[in-house]
C-alpha positions as CSV (number, residue, x, y, z in Angstrom):
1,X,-2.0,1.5,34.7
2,X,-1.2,2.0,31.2
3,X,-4.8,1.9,28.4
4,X,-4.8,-0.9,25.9
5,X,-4.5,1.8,23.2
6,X,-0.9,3.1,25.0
7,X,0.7,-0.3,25.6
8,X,1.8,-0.5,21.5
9,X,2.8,3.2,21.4
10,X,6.6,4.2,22.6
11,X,6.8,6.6,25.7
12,X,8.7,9.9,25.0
13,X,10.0,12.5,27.7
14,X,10.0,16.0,26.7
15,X,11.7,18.8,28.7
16,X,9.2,21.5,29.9
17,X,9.8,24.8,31.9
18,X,8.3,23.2,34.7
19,X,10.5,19.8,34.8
20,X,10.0,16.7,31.8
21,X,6.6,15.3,30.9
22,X,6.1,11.8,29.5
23,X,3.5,11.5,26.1
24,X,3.4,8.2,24.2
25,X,4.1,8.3,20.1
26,X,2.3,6.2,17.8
27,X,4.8,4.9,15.1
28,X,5.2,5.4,11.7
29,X,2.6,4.2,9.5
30,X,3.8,1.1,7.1
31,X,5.1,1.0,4.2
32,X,2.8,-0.2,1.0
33,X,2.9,-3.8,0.0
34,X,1.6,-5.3,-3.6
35,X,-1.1,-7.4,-3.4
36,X,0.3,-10.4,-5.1
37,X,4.0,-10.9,-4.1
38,X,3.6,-8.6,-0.9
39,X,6.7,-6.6,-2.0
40,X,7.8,-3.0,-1.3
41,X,5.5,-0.5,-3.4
42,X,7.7,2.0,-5.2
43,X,6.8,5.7,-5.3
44,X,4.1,5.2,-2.7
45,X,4.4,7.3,0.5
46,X,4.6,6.3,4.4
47,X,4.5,8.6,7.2
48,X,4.2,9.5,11.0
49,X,1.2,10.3,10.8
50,X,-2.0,9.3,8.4
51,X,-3.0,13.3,8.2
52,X,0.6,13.8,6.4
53,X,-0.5,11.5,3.4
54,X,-4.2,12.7,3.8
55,X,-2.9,15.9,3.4
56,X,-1.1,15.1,0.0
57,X,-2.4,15.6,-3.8
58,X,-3.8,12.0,-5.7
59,X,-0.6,12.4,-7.6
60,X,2.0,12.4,-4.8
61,X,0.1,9.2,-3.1
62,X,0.6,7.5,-6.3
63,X,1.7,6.2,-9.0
64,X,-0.7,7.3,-12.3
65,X,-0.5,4.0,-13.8
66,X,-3.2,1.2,-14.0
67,X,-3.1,-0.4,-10.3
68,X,-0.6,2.1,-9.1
69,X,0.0,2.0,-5.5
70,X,-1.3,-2.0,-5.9
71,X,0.8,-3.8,-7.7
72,X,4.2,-3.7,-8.4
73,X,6.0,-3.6,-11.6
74,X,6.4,-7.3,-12.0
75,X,3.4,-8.3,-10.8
76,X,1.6,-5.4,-13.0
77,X,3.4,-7.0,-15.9
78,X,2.5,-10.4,-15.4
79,X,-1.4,-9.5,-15.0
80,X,-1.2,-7.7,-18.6
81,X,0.7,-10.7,-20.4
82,X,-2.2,-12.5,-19.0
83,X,-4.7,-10.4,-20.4
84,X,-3.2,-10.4,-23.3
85,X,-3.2,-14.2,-23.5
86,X,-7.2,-14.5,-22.7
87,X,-8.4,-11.9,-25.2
88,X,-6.4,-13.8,-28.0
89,X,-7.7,-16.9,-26.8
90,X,-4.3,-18.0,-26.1
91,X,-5.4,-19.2,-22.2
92,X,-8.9,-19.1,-21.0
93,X,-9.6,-17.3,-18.0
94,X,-10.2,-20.8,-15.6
95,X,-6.2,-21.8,-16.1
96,X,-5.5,-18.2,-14.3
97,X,-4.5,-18.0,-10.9
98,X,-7.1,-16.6,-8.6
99,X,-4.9,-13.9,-7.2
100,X,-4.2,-12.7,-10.9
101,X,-7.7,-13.4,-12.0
102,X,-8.6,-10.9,-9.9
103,X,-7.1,-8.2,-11.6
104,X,-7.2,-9.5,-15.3
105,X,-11.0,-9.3,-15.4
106,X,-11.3,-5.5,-13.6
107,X,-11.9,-2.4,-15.5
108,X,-8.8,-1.0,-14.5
109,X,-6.8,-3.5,-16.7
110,X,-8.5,-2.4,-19.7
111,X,-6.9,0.7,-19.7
């Protein structure tokens, strides 16, 4: 009987000098998603294995923007228009959306 850790991973035969043995392969790892819209993250890397990214330098993990490798372009946009808009007193901070809130009153958007 199979371990509840095997049952999500695929089986694999590989030939040996002595016949084939079967291992189990876990699957790639996913790829990034933004934290407001959920899209595909640009420029942020997925692999086999966690160790490959581990393994990488901060710069080839991601993007050296503010919230690089969290939001994506649109969504980065949007939550410095909305900065914008509260520090001019334009909008106040209450009539934001509380997934863009979020990121309008970090430290990272002040960059």
């Amino acid at each position: 009987m199979t371990s509840p850790g095997q049952k999500t991973k695929k089986k694999k035969k590989r030939r040996i000098p002595s016949g084939s043995r079967e291992y189990y392969v876990r699957g790639k790892t996913g790829k990034r998603s933004c934290a407001i819209c959920k899209g595909q993250l640009h420029g942020v890397p997925h692999g086999k294995k966690v160790a490959e990214i581990s393994g990488m330098s901060k710069t080839e993990k991601r993007p050296s923007v503010p919230f690089g490798g969290v939001l994506c372009t649109k969504c980065r946009r949007q939550v410095f228009e909305e900065k914008a808009k509260v520090e001019n007193g334009l909008k106040k901070a209450e009539d934001l959306d509380l997934v863009i809130k979020k990121f309008v009153e970090s430290k990272e958007a002040s960059k």
